[in-house]
C-alpha positions in Angstrom: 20.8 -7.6 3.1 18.0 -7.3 0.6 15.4 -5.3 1.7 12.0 -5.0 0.5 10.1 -1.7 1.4 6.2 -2.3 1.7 3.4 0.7 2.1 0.9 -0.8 5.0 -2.7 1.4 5.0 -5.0 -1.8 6.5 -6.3 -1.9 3.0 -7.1 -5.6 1.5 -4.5 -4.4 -1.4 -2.0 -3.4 1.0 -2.2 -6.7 2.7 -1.9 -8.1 -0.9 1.2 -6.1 -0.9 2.8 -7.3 2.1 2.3 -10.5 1.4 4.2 -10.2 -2.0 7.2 -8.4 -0.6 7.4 -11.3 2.5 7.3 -14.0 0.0 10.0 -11.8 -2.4 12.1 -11.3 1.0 11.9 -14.8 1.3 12.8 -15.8 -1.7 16.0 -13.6 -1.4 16.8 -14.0 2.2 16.2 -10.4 2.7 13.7 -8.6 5.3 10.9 -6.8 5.1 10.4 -2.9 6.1 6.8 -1.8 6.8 6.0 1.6 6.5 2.7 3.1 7.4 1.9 6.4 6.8 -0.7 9.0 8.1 -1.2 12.4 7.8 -3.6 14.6 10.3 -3.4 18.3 8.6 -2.9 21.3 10.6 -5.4 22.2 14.3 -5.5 24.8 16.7 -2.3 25.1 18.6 -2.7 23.3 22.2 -5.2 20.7 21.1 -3.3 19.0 18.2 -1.0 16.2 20.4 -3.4 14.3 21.7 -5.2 13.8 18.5 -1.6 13.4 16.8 -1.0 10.5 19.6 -4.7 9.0 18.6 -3.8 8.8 14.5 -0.3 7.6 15.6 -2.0 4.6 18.2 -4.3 3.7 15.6 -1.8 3.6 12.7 0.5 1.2 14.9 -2.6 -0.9 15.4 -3.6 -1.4 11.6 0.0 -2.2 10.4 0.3 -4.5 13.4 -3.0 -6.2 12.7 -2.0 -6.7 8.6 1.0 -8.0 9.5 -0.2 -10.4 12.0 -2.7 -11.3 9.5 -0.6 -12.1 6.4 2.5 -13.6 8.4 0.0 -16.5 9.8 -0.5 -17.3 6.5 3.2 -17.9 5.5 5.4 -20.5 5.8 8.8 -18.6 5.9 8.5 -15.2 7.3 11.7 -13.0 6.7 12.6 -10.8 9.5 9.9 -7.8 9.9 10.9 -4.0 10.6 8.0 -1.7 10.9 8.0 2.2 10.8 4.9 4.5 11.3 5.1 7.9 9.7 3.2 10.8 10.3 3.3 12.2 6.6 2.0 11.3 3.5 1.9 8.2 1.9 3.6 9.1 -1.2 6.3 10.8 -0.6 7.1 8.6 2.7 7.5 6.0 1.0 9.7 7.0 -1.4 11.8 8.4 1.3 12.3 5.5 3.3 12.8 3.5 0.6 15.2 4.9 -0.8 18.2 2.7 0.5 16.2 -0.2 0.3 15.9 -2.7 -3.1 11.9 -2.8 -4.1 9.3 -0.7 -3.2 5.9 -3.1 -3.3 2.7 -0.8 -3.0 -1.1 -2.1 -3.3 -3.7 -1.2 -5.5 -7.0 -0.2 -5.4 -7.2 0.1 -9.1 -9.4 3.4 -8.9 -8.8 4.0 -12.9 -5.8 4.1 -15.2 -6.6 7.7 -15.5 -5.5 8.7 -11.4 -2.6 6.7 -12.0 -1.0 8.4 -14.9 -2.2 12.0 -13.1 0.1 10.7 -10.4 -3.3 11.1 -8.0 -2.9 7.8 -6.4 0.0 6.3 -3.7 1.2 3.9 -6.3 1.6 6.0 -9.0 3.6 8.9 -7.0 5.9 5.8 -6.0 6.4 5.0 -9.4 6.9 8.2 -10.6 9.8 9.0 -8.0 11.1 6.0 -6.3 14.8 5.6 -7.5 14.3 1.7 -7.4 11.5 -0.9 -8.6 8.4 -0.3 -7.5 5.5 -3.2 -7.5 2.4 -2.3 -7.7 0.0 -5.2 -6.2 -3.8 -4.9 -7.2 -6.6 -5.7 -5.1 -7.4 -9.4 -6.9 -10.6 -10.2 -5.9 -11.8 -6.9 -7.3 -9.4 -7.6 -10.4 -10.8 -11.0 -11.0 -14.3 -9.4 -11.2 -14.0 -7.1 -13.1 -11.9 -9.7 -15.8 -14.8 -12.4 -15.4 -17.9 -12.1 -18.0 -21.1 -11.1 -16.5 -24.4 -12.7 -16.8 -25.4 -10.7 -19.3 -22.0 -11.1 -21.4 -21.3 -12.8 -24.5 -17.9 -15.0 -23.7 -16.1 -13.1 -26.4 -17.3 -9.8 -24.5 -15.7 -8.3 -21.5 -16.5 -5.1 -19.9 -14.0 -4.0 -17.3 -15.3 -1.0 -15.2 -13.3 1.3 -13.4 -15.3 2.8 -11.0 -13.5 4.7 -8.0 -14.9 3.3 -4.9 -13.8 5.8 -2.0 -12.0 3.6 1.0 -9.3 5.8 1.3 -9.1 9.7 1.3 -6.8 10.1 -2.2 -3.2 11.0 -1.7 -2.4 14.0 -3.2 1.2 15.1 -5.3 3.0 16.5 -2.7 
């Protein structure tokens, strides 16, 4: 069965992205695996499970919530498997993807720059998933930045890229 892989973070991109890769499952009568990931570094031995339990509870309860969210807007859901990971985002991704079709990831389009460096989710995925990867940006944010400003010309458009911290970055593993 055709099976679209989706990185979940509670993001509004992300949500963009699972709502692409439902309506490509769709499309293809395939499913739909949701992987969240999360990463807690190293703590002092003795103290770090029930913290670990806390970041796993909470990471259930965002990629619950995003998909209850973008599934109430569909029509046609395809079937829904989600995962929660306790790594990071990146390289999970590409991992349980790996048997899968299409890897759809979201965008907070932090600047053409991360992406190349392989400093961002997205462009780690692209750089080693073995399949297609999607990237989905965050439209409203893309819309802005393409529409002309007040104090714009209409034959002048300045796009800015300036990183907005919502998510701690995701390192090259």
């Amino acid at each position: 069965m055709y099976t679209v892989c989706v990185g979940v973070d509670g993001t509004r991109a992300s949500r963009q992205a699972l709502r692409f890769a439902l309506d490509a499952a769709a499309q293809r009568g395939g499913r739909v695996r949701v992987v969240t990931a999360w990463w807690m570094g190293d703590s002092l031995p003795g103290t770090v499970e029930t913290e670990k339990q806390i970041q796993e509870r909470q990471a259930g309860a965002v990629q619950q919530a995003a998909v209850k969210h973008v599934s109430k807007q569909l029509e046609n859901v395809p079937p829904v498997e989600r995962e929660i990971v306790h790594d990071l985002a990146g390289p999970a991704l590409v991992r349980r993807s790996s048997d899968d079709d299409h890897l759809v990831v979201g965008s907070e389009h932090k600047g053409a720059l991360k992406h190349l460096l392989g400093a961002s989710v997205s462009g780690y995925c692209i750089r080693h998933a073995r399949i297609p990867v999607t990237v989905v940006p965050h439209v409203d944010r893309a819309l802005a930045e393409l529409s002309p400003r007040e104090d714009d010309s209409a034959e002048s458009h300045t796009v800015s890229e300036n990183p907005e911290p919502d998510n701690p970055e995701q390192p090259d593993a």
